[in-house]
C-alpha positions in Angstrom: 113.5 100.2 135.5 111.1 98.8 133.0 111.5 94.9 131.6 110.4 93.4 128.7 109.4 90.1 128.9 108.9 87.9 125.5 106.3 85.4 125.2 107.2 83.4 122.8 111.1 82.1 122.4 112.1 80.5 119.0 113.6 77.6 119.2 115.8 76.0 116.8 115.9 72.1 118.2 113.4 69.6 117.7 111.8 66.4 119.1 111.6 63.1 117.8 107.6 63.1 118.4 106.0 59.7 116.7 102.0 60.2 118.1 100.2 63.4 119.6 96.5 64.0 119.3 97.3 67.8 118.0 99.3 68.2 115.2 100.3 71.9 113.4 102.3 73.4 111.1 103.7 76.7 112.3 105.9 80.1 111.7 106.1 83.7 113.2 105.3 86.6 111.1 108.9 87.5 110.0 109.1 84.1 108.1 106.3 85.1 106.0 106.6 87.1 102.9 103.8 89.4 103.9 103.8 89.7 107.6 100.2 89.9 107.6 99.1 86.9 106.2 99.8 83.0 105.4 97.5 81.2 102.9 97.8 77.9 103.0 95.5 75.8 100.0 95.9 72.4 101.2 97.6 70.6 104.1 97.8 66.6 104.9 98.6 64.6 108.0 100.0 61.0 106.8 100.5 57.9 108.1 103.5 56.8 105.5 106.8 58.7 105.4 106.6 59.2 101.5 103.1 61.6 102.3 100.9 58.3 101.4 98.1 56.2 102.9 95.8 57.0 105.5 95.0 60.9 105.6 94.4 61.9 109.1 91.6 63.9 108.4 88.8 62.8 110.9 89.7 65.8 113.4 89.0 69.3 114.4 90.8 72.1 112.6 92.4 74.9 114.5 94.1 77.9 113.7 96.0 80.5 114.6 93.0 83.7 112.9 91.9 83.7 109.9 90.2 86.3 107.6 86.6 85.2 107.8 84.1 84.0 105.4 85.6 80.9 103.3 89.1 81.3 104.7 88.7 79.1 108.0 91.2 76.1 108.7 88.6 73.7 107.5 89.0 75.1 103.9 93.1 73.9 103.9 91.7 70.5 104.9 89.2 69.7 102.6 89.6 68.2 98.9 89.9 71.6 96.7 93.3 72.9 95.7 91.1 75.9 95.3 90.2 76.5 98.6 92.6 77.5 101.7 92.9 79.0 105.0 93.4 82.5 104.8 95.4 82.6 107.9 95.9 85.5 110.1 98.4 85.6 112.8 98.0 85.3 116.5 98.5 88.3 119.2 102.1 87.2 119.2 102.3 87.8 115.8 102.7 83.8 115.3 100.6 81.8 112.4 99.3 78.2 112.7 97.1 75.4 111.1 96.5 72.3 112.4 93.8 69.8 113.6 93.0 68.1 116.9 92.1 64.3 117.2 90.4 62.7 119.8 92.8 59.6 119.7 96.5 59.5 119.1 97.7 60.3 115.7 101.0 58.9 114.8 102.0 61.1 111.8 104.6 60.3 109.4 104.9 62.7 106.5 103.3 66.1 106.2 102.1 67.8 102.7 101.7 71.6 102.8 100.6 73.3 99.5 100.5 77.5 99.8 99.3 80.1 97.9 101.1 83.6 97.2 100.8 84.9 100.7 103.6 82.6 102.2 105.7 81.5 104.5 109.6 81.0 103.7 110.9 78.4 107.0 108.0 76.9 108.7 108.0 74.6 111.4 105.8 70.9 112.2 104.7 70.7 115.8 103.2 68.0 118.0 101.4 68.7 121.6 103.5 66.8 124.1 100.7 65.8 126.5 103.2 65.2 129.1 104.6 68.8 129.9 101.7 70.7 127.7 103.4 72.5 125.3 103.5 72.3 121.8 107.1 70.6 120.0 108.9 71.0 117.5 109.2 67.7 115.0 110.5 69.3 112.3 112.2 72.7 110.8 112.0 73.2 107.4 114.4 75.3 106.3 113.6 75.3 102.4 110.4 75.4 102.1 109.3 76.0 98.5 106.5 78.0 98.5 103.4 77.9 95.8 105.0 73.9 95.3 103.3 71.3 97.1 106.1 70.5 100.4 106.2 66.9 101.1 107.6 67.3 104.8 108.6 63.7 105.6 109.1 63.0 109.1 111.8 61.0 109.5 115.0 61.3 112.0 118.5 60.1 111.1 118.7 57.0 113.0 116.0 55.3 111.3 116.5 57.0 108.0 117.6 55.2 104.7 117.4 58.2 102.3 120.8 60.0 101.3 121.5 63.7 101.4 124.2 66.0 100.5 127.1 66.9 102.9 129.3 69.0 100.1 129.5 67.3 96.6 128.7 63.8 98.9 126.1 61.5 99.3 125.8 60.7 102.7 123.7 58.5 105.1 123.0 57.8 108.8 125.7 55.5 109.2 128.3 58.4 108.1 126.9 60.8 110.6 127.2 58.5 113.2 130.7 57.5 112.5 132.1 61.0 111.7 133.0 63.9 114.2 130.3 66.8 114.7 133.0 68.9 116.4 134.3 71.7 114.0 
C-alpha cells in the first residue's frame, strides 16, 4: 500500500502576530495566474496601519527562487517601481518574498505592488520564534493585482474602520455583539 504524504497544508486561519524578525508575503502556485511565476515590483514593511512611516527596510531579503540576473528579492525592495523580483516558486510549488531583521520588527501595514505575472489571494506571514514555523497574519482574499495593495494589518478588536456585512456598514462592536452561528 503506497501513502502520500503532503508537505505543505493550507491553512485558512490566522494569528494576531504584532513583532517577528521575518516577515513574508506568500501564495502557492494555483493562486497565481501563471503557475510558473510571481513578479512582484515593489513591496513595503510599515510601522503605521495606513502603509506610512518607518519602512522596515534595513534587513536581508529572502525568497522563495527567482529567475536570476536582476530579478532577486532585493530588486522588490529597493526604490524603482521598475524593478521586481522575478519570483520562482519553491520545490513545493509555493512562492515567497520577504526580508529577515536582526531585531524585532513590529509591522503594521504591508504594500505589495505586482506586475503581470501575479498572484490572485496571497497571504502575510510572520516567523513565530516560539514554535518555528512561519504564521499566517493575514489572508487577502481580493488582492488587486497590477494596483498597488495596501494590506493593513489590523484585527477586529482594535479596529475602528467600517466594512460591509450586506448593504451595512458595520464595526467591531457589531461583531462582537451579534451571533456568528448560522
Amino acid at each position: 500500500m503506497e501513502y502520500l504524504v503532503s508537505t505543505c497544508v493550507l491553512i485558512e486561519t490566522f494569528k494576531e502576530i504584532k513583532s517577528s524578525k521575518k516577515w513574508r508575503i506568500w501564495t502557492p502556485d494555483f493562486h497565481t495566474e501563471s503557475g510558473w511565476a510571481w513578479d512582484v515590483y515593489d513591496l513595503k514593511f510599515y510601522s503605521n496601519i495606513d502603509c506610512t512611516g518607518t519602512v522596515f527596510n534595513d534587513g536581508t531579503a529572502i525568497d522563495s527562487g527567482n529567475a536570476g540576473g536582476g530579478w532577486g528579492p532585493n530588486s522588490a525592495f529597493d526604490s524603482s517601481n521598475g524593478s521586481g523580483w522575478g519570483g520562482r516558486p519553491d520545490d513545493n510549488n509555493l512562492f515567497w518574498i520577504g526580508m529577515t531583521f536582526q531585531n524585532s520588527k513590529e509591522v503594521k501595514c504591508v504594500s505589495v505592488l505586482d506586475s503581470d505575472k501575479v498572484a490572485t489571494k496571497l497571504r502575510v506571514q510572520a516567523w513565530e520564534s516560539s514554535t518555528s514555523t512561519w504564521q499566517n497574519v493575514m489572508i487577502v482574499e481580493n488582492y488587486q493585482s497590477g494596483l498597488r495593495n495596501k494590506i493593513p494589518l489590523e484585527y477586529c478588536q482594535d479596529s475602528t474602520r467600517t466594512f460591509k456585512v450586506g448593504k451595512n456598514d458595520r464595526n467591531c462592536d457589531w461583531v462582537a455583539q451579534s451571533s456568528t452561528k448560522r
